[in-house]
C-alpha positions in Angstrom: -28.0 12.5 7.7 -25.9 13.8 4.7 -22.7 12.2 3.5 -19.9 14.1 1.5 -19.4 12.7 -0.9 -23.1 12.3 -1.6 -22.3 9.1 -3.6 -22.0 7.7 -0.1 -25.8 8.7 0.8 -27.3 4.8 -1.1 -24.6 3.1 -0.3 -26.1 -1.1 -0.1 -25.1 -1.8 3.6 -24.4 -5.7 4.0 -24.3 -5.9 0.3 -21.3 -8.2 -1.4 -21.8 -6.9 -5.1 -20.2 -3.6 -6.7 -22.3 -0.3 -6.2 -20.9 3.2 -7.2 -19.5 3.9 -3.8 -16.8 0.5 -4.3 -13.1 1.5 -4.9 -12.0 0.3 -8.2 -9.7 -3.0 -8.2 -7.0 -1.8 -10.7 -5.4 -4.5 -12.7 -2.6 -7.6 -11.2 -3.9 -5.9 -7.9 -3.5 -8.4 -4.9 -4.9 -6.6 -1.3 -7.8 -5.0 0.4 -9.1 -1.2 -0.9 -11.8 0.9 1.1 -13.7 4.2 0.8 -16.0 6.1 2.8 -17.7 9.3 3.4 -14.8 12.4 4.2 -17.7 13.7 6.3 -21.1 12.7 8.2 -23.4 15.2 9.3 -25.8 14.3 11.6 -29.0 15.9 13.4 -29.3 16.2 17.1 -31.5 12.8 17.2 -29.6 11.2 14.6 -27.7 7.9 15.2 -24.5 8.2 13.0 -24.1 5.5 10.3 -20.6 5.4 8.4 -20.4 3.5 5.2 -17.2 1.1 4.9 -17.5 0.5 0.9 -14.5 -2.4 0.1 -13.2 -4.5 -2.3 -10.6 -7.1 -2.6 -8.6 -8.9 -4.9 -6.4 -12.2 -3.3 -4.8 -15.4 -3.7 -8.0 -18.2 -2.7 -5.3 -19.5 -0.8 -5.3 -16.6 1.5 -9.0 -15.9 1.6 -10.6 -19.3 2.7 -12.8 -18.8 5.4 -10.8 -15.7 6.3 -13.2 -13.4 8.5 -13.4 -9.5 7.8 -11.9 -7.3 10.7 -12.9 -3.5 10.5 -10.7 -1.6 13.0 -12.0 1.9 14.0 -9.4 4.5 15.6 -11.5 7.8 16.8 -9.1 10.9 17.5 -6.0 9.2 17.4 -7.5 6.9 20.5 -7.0 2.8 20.4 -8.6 1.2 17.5 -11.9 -0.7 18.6 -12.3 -3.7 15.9 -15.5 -5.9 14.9 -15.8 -8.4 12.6 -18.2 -7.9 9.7 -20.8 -10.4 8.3 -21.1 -9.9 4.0 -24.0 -11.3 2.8 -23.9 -12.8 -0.6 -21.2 -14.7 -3.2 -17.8 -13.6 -4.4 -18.3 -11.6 -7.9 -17.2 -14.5 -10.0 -19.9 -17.4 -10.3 -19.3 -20.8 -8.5 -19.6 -23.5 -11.3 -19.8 -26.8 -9.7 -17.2 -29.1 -10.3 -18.0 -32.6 -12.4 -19.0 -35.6 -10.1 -15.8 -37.3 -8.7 -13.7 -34.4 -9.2 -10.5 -34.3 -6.8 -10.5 -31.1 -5.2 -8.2 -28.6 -6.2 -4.5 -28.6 -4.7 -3.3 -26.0 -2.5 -0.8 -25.4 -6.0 -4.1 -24.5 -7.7 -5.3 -22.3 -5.1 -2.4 -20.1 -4.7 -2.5 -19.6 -8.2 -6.2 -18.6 -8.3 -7.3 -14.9 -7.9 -10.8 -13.9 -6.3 -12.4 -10.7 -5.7 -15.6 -9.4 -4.3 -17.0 -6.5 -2.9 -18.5 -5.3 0.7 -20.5 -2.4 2.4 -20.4 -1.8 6.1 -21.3 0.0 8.3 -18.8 0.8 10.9 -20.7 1.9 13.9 -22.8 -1.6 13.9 -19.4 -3.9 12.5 -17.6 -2.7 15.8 -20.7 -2.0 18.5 -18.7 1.4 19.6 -20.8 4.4 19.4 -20.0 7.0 16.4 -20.0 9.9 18.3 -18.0 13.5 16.7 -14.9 13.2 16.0 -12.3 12.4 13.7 -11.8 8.5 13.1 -9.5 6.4 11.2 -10.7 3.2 9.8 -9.1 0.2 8.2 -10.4 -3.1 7.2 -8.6 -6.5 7.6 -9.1 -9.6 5.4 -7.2 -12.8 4.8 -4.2 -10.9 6.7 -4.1 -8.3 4.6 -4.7 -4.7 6.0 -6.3 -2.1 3.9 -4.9 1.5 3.5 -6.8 3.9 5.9 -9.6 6.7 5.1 -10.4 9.2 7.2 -13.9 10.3 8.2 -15.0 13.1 9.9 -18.3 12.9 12.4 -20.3 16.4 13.2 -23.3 17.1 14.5 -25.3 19.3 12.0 -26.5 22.4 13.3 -30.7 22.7 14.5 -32.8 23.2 11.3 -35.4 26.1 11.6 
């Protein structure tokens, strides 16, 4: 299977840390970013797998126990979703709080940023078969949609 770009190729599936295929969070951002392969060649007994690289940047607020939704959209066609399981912590480390701390107040978690990072795969997040095509694909998270990408699915031709 080859991925363009390459970078895409080691890309940690069901990892929650930063790898070189995760977007770059620019500063005050608040949402959900993506990125995956433009195109994924495959051989004749190949079973397509399409890296979802993500990261995210929201209120805690928003994010508690908020599950990630992948949507997949293949040739235009009605968007099959799947929630996706992320192994791991958020990138900041938890520090426990003192014994008999109150917990914090819904004040100090709108006012708290988090971030972290995923890699999915969007055949086995959604259980639909990647099969050619064209397919749009969008990740959901604490009700905040992430822009689009586009990949592109081909068979690769017979190797001599």
């Amino acid at each position: 299977m080859d991925f363009d770009p390459a970078i895409f190729q080691d890309a940690p599936l069901g990892a929650a840390a930063a790898s070189p295929c995760s977007p770059a969070l620019p500063d005050a951002f608040e949402g959900v970013l993506i990125a995956a392969p433009e195109r994924v060649s495959v051989g004749l007994s190949e079973t397509p797998v399409v890296p979802v690289c993500g990261a995210f940047q929201l209120r805690a607020s928003d994010a508690s126990d908020a599950p990630l939704t992948l949507h997949v959209s293949r040739d235009g066609g009605p968007a099959v979703r799947g929630l996706a399981v992320v192994e791991g912590e958020l990138d900041e480390p938890e520090i426990p709080p003192p014994p008999g701390a109150p917990e914090p107040s819904p004040e100090a978690l709108a006012n708290t940023i988090i971030s972290g990072y995923f890699h999915i795969d969007a055949q086995a997040a959604t259980g639909a078969f990647i099969a050619p095509g064209t397919y749009e694909i969008a990740a959901d998270f604490a009700g905040v949609r992430s822009g689009p990408v586009t990949v592109v699915v081909a068979r690769r031709p017979a190797r001599p």
